[in-house]
C-alpha positions in Angstrom: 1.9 -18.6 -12.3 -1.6 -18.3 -11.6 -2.0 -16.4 -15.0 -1.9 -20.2 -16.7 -4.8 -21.0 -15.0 -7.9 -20.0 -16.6 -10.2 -19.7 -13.6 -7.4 -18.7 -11.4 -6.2 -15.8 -13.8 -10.1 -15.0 -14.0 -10.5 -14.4 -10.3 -6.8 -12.6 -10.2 -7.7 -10.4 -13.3 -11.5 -9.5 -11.6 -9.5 -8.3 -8.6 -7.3 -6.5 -10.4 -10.4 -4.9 -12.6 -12.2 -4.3 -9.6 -9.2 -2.6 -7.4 -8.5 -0.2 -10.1 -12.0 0.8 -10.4 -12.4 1.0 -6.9 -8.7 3.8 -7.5 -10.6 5.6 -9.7 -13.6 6.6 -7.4 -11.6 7.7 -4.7 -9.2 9.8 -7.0 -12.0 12.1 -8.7 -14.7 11.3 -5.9 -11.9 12.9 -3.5 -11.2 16.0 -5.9 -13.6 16.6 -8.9 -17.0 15.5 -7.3 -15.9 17.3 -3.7 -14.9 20.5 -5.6 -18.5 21.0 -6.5 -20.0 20.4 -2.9 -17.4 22.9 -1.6 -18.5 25.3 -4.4 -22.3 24.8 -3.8 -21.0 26.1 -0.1 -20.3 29.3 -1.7 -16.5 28.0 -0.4 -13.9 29.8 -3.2 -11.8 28.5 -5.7 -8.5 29.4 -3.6 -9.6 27.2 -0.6 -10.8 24.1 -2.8 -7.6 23.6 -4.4 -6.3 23.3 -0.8 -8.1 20.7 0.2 -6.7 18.7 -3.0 -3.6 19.2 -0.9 -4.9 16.6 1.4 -4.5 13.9 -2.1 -0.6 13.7 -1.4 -0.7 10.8 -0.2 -1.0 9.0 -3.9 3.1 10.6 -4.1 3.9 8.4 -1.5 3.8 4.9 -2.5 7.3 4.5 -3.1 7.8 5.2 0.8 4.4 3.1 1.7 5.9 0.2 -0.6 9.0 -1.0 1.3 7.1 -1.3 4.7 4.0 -3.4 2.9 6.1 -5.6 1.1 8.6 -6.5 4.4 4.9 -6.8 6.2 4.1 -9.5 3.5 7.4 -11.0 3.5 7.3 -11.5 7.4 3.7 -12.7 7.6 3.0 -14.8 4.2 3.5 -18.3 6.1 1.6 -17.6 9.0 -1.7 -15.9 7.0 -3.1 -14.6 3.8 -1.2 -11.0 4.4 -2.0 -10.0 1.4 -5.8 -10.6 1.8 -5.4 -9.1 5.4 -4.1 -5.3 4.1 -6.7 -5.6 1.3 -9.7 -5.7 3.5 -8.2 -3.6 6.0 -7.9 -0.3 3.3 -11.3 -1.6 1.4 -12.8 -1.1 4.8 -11.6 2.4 5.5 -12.8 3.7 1.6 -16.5 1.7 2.5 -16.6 3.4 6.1 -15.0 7.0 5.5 -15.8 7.7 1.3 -19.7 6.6 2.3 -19.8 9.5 4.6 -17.9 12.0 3.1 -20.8 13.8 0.8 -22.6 14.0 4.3 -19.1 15.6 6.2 -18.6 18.1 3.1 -22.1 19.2 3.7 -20.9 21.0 7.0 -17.3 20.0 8.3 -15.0 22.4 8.2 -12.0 22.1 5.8 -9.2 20.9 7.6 -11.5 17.9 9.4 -12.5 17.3 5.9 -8.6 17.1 4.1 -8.1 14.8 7.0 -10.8 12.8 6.4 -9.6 12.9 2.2 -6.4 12.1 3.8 -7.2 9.0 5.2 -9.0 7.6 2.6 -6.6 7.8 0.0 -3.6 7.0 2.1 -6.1 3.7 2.2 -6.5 3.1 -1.4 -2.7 4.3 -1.8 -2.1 1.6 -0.4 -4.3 -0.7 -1.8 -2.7 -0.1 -4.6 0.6 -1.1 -4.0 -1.1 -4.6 -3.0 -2.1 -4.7 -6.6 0.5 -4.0 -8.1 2.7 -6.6 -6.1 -0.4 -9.2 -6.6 0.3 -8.2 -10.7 4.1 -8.4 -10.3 3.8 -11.6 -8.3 1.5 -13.9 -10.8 2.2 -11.9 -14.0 5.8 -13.0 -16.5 7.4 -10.0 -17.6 6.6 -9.1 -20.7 2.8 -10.3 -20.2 1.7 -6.8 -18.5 0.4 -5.4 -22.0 -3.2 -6.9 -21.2 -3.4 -7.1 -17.9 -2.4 -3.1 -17.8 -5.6 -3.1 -20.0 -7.7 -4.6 -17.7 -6.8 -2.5 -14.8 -7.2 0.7 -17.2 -10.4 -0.1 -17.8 -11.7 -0.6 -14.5 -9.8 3.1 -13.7 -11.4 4.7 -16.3 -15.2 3.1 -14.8 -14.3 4.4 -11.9 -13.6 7.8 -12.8 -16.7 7.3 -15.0 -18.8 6.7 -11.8 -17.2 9.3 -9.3 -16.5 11.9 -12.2 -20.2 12.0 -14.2 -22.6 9.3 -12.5 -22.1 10.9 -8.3 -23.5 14.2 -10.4 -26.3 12.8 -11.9 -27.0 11.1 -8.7 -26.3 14.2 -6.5 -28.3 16.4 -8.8 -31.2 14.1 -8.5 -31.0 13.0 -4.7 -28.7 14.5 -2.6 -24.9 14.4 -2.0 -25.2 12.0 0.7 -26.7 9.7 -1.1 -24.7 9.7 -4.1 -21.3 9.1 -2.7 -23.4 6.2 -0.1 -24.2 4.6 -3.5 -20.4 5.2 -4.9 -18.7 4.3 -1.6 -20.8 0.6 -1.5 -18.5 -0.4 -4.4 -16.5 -1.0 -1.9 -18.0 -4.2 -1.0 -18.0 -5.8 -4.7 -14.1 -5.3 -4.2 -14.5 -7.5 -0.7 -15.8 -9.6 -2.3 -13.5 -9.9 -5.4 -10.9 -10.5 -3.2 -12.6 -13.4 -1.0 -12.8 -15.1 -4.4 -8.6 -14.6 -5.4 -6.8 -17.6 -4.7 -5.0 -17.7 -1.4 -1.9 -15.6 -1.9 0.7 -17.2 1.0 2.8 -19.2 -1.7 3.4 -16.1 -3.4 6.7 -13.8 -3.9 7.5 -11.4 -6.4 10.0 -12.1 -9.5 12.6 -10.1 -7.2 13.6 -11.0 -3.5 15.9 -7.8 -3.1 15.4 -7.1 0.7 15.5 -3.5 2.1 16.8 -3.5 5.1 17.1 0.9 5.7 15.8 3.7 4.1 19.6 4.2 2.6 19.0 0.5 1.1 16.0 2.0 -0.6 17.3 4.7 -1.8 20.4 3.7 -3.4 18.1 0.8 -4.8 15.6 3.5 -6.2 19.2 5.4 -7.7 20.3 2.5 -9.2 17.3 2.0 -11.2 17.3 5.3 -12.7 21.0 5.0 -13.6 20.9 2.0 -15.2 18.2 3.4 -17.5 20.0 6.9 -17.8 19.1 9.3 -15.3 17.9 12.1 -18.0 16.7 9.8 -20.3 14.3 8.6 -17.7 13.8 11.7 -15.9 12.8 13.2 -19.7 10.4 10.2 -20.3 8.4 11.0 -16.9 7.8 14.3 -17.8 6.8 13.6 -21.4 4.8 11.0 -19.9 3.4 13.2 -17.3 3.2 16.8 -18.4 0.9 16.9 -21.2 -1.5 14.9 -19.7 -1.6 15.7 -16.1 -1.7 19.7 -18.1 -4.4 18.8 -20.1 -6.7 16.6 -18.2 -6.4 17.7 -15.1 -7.6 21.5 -15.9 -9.6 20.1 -18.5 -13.0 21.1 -16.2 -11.3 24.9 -15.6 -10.7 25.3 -19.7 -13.9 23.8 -20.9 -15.7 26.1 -18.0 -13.5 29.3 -19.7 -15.3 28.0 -22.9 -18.9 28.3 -21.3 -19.5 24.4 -20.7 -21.7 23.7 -17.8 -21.4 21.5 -15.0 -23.6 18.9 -16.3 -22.4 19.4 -19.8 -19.1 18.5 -19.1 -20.7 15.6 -17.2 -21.7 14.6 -20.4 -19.1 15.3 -22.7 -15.9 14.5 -20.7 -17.4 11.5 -18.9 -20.3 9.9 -19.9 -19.0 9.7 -23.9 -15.6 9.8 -22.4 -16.1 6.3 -21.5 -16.4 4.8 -24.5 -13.1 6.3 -25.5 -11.6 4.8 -22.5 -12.5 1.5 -23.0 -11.5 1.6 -26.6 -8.0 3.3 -26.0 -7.4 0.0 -22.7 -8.4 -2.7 -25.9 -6.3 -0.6 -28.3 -3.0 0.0 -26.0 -3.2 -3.8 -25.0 -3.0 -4.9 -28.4 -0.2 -2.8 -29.2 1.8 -3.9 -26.3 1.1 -7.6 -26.6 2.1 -6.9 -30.7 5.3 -4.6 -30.2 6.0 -4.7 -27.0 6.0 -1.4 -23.9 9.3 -0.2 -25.0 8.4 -0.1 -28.6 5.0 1.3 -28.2 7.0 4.5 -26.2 7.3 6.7 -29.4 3.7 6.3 -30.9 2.4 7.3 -27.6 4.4 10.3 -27.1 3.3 12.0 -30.8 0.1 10.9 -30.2 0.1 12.7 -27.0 1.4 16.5 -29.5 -1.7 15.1 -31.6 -3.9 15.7 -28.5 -2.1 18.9 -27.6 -2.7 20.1 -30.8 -6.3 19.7 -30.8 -6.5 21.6 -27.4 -4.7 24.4 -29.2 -7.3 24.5 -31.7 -9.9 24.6 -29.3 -7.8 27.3 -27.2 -8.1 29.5 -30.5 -10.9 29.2 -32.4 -14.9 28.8 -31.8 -16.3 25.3 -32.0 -19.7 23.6 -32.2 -20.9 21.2 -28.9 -20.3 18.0 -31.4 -16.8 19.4 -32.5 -15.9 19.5 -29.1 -17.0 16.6 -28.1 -15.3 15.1 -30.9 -11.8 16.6 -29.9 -12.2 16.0 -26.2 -12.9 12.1 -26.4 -9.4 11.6 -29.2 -7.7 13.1 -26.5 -9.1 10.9 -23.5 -8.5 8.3 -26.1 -5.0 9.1 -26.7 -4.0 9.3 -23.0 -5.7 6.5 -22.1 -3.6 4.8 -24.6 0.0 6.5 -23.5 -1.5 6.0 -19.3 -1.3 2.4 -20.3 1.9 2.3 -22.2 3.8 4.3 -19.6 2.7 1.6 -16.3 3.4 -1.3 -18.9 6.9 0.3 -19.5 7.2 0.7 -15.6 5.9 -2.9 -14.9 8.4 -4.1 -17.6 11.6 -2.1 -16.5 11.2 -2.8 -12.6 12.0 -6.3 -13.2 8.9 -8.1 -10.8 10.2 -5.4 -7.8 7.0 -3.9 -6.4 9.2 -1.3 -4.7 10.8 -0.1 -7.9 7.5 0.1 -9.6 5.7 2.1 -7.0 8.7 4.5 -6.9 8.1 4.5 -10.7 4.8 5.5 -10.6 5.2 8.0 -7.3 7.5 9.7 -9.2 4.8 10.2 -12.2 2.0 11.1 -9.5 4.7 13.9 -7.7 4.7 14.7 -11.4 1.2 15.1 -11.8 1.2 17.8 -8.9 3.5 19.4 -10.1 2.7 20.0 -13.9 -1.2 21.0 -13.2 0.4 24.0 -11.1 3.0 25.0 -13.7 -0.1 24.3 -16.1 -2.3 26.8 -14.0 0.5 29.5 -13.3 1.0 29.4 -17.8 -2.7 29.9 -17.8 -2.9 32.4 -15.4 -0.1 34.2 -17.0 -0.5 33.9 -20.4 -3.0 31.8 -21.9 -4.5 28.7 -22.4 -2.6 28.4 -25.6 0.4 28.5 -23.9 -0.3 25.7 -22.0 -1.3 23.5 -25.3 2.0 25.1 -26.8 3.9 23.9 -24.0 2.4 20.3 -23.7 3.1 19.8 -26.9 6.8 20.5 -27.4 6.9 18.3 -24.0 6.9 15.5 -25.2 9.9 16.4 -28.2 12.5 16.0 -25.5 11.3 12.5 -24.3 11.0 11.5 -27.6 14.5 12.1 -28.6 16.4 10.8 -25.3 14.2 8.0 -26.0 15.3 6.9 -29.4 19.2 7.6 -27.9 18.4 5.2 -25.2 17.1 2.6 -27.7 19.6 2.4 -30.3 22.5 3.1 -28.1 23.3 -0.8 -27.7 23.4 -1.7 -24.5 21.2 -4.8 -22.9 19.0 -2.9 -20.3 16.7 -6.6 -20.0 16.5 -7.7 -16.4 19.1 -10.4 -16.6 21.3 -7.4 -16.4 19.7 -6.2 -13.4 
């Protein structure tokens, strides 16, 4: 395992850093930050939200998974595979997310969800190189830090496309800002030029698919040895509140009368710190109890963080108050974000293809909830939502505890 060696692990680990920061940008510089170009079009509400459409691709890296990983099983002895597919997609997010503050400035909408299209069907993938280069020199049961590691680089990079592209918009131009954000792109080349060469390298499992029905029944299998509602139950606790909560955070804090650059400010630039802090925090408890363990605290955490957006939802508070109350929760799912892909990491056993379906089904999810989450607060109210998120997490909670102390060896030896 590379991990044993310190300046092996140390290139590995900048890699992985540097790929999940480089996931980050694209997934708020291709939603958040373009949502306010469109808007300064005078383009409506309605119409934005279709162009997120064009993000579907991150839903699909269970399918993406099985094609890259027989792609790296075929070609491993005859060249750095690996390597190859990394450059490839870090070229397409240097080239196309570079230009894409100067295309929103006058392409129409449906050039422009292609061009969204492409660029995170790139990092999708990217992404699934990442997680089999983690699955590949990373022991089970070692994920707890390195899951930290790539959290924090996430959480920069949602940092830099989420609050820095506005600053830098607001005081150049829109072109310019994403030219500046989009250049990460070569820090990432260059991370990777420095891994070590990745040929030798196979994942923990050599389970082959050989047809789509392979996969599936593969992908069934792993939910029912787990417990099919047990695991269906954690996703959603897992998935609801947060994807709920933080991904119409903008939308409620807008209802409250927060500007544009206030939220900057607030949800971002202090935000930050809180992500950082929750990475250190959620790697510590891993590495101390375990994923598995560390299941429960995160989900009444995540009602704590509910909770406080009920508060907000109801009463009146002052700019610090809120500031306060937004940064625990980006703390708190921060922490449970890392807990749930440690758990993944941990259950799929070293299979790359499991693990992406894992987390494919979390980002299918993600869709999903935020438009339930809108519909409540269209409906009703945005305490319903809070209401909602918080009892989400009850039923996870309980099917989890059943799952634990029901006896049976789920470890991978099992598998």
């Amino acid at each position: 395992m590379f991990a044993k060696n310190s300046k092996q692990s140390s290139s590995v680990n900048l890699f992985l850093f540097m790929g999940a920061l480089l996931s980050g940008i694209v997934m708020l510089g291709t939603s958040q930050a373009i949502s306010f170009v469109l808007m300064e079009r005078g383009i409506n509400v309605r119409a934005v939200s279709y162009v997120w459409l064009a993000t579907i691709p991150y839903a699909w890296k269970f399918a993406m998974s099985p094609f890259i990983r027989s792609m790296i099983s075929r070609y491993r002895h005859h060249m750095d595979i690996v390597k190859v597919i990394a450059y490839a997609s870090q070229v397409l997010v240097l080239i196309l997310l570079s230009a894409l503050g100067w295309l929103a400035g006058f392409c129409t909408l449906p050039v422009l969800g292609t061009v969204i299209f492409v660029i995170v069907t790139a990092i999708s993938i990217h992404d699934v190189i990442t997680a089999h280069i983690k699955l590949c020199l990373f022991e089970q049961g070692n994920f707890g830090l390195i899951t930290a590691i790539e959290n924090a680089g996430f959480r920069i990079g949602m940092f830099l496309s989420g609050a820095c592209i506005l600053y830098l918009a607001n005081f150049l131009n829109w072109t310019l800002a994403y030219i500046v954000i989009g250049g990460i792109s070569l820090a990432v080349m260059l991370t990777t030029f420095c891994m070590p060469n990745m040929q030798d390298t196979e994942e923990a499992s050599t389970q082959q698919i050989r047809s789509i029905g392979s996969y599936v029944r593969m992908c069934f299998g792993f939910f029912k040895k787990h417990g099919i509602l047990a695991m269906t139950c954690l996703l959603i606790a897992f998935k609801f509140a947060d994807s709920c909560i933080n991904c119409l955070k903008s939308m409620f804090l807008y209802s409250l009368g927060v500007e544009k650059l206030a939220f900057a400010n607030i949800a971002h630039l202090v935000g930050v710190v809180s992500m950082m802090i929750s990475g250190i925090a959620a790697g510590y408890t891993i590495d101390k109890y375990g994923s598995k363990k560390s299941v429960p605290l995160a989900f009444v955490l995540q009602g704590a963080a509910a909770l406080g957006f009920i508060y907000l939802a109801m009463f009146p508070v002052s700019i610090p108050c809120l500031t306060l109350i937004v940064n625990i929760e980006t703390f708190i799912f921060g922490f449970s974000n890392v807990v749930f892909r440690s758990l993944m990491a941990d259950l799929s056993c070293g299979n790359v293809n499991i693990y992406t379906m894992a987390l494919s089904t979390g980002s299918a999810l993600r869709i999903i909830s935020y438009g339930i989450g809108g519909m409540l607060a269209d409906l009703f109210s945005w305490t319903t939502v809070y209401l909602v998120c918080m009892f989400s997490n009850l039923p996870g909670l309980v099917l989890y505890m059943r799952w634990k102390y029901k006896g049976k060896d789920r470890s991978c030896a099992n598998s």
